[in-house]
C-alpha positions in Angstrom: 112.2 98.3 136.0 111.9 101.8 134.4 110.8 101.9 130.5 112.4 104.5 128.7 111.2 106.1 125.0 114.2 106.5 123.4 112.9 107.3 119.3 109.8 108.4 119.9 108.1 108.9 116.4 106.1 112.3 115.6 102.8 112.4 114.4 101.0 115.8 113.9 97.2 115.8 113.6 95.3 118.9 113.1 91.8 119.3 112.2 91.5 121.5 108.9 89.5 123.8 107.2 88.9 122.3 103.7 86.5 122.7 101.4 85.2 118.7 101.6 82.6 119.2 98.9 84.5 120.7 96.2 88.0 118.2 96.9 85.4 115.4 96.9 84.3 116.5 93.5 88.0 116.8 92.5 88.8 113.3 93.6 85.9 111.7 92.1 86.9 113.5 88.5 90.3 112.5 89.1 89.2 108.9 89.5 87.5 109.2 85.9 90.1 110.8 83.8 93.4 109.1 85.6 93.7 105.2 85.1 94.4 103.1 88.5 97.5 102.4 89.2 98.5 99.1 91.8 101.3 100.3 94.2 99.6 100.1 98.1 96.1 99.3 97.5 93.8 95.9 97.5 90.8 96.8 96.1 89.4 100.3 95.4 90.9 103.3 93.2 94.5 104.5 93.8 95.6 107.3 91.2 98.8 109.1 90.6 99.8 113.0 90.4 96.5 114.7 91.6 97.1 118.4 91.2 94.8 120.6 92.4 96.1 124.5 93.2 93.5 124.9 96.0 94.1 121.8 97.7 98.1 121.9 97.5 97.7 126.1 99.1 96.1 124.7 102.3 98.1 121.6 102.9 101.5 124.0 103.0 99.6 125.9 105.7 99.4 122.7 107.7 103.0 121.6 107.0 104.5 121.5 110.9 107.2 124.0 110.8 110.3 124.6 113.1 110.4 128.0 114.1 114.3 128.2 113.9 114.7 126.1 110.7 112.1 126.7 107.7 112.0 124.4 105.4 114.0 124.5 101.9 112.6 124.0 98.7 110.3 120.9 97.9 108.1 119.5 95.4 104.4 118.5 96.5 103.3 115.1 95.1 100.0 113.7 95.9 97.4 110.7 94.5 93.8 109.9 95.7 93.0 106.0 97.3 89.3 105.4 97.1 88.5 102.2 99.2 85.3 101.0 98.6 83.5 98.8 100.7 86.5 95.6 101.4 89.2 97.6 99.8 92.5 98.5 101.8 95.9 99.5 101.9 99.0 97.5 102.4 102.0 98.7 104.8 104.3 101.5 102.5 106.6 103.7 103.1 107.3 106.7 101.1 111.0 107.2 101.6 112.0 105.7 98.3 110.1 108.1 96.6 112.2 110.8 98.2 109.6 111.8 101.3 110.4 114.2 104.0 107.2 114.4 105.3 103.5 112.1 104.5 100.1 113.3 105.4 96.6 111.7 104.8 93.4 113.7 104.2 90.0 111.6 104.7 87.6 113.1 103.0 84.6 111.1 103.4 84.5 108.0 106.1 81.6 105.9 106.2 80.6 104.3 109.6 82.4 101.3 110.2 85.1 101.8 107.8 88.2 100.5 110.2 90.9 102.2 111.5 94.5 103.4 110.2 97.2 101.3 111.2 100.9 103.3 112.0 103.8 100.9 112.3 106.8 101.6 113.5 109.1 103.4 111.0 112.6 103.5 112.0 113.9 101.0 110.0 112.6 102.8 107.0 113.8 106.2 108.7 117.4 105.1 108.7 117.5 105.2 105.3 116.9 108.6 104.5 118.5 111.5 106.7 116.3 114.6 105.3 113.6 114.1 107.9 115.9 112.8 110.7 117.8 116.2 110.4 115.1 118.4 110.1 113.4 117.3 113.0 115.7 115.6 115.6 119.0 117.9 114.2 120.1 115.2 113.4 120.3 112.7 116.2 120.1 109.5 115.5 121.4 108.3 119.2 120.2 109.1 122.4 122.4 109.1 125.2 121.2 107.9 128.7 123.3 108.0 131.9 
């Protein structure tokens, strides 16, 4: 019997060159001034529309780019999670919210603090087409012979 990966589903990692110290300081500011909000998290500190000009420069250098299509126009939306010690996020998705493209920056991980957990995403991905364009020109099928 031969297994064949039909949809495989990208993930980039890159190791970055951020300034931990100062965005730590940001975060932990933002977490005074902005109130929690409950959308994905059990436990911990999850706050809206963090806007910081540094931090949002050096994430669009680390956006993965198609050298034959650039990417249009888009707005940059990000929000700190702080999980203390027995705090967690639940399974999201950020399509509704009109997402072509999620990342996660850890900027302080204690020992022992668990892993992140992916899960697979197509159901959620046949819902929106932006991302399923840019990045498999649109294919949503994959013929075999």
């Amino acid at each position: 019997m031969d297994t064949i990966n039909l949809f495989p589903t990208q993930i980039f990692s890159h190791q970055c060159d951020f300034d931990l110290e100062y965005l730590y300081k940001k975060v932990k500011d933002h977490e005074k001034s902005v109130p929690n909000r409950e959308y994905s998290n059990n436990g911990g500190y999850q706050g809206g529309n963090f806007k910081d000009e540094y931090f949002e420069k050096k994430i669009r250098q680390y956006i993965p780019q198609r050298p034959d299509i650039r990417i249009g126009n888009y707005t940059f939306d990000a929000w700190v999670n702080i999980n203390y010690k027995g705090s967690s996020n639940d399974p999201h998705e950020h399509l509704t919210r009109g997402g072509f493209l999620s990342g996660i920056l850890y900027i302080k991980v204690p020992n022992n603090s668990g892993s992140i957990v992916f899960q697979d995403p197509r159901n959620y991905m046949q819902l929106r087409s932006e991302p399923l364009m840019y990045y498999n020109d649109g294919n949503s099928v994959a013929p075999y012979k």
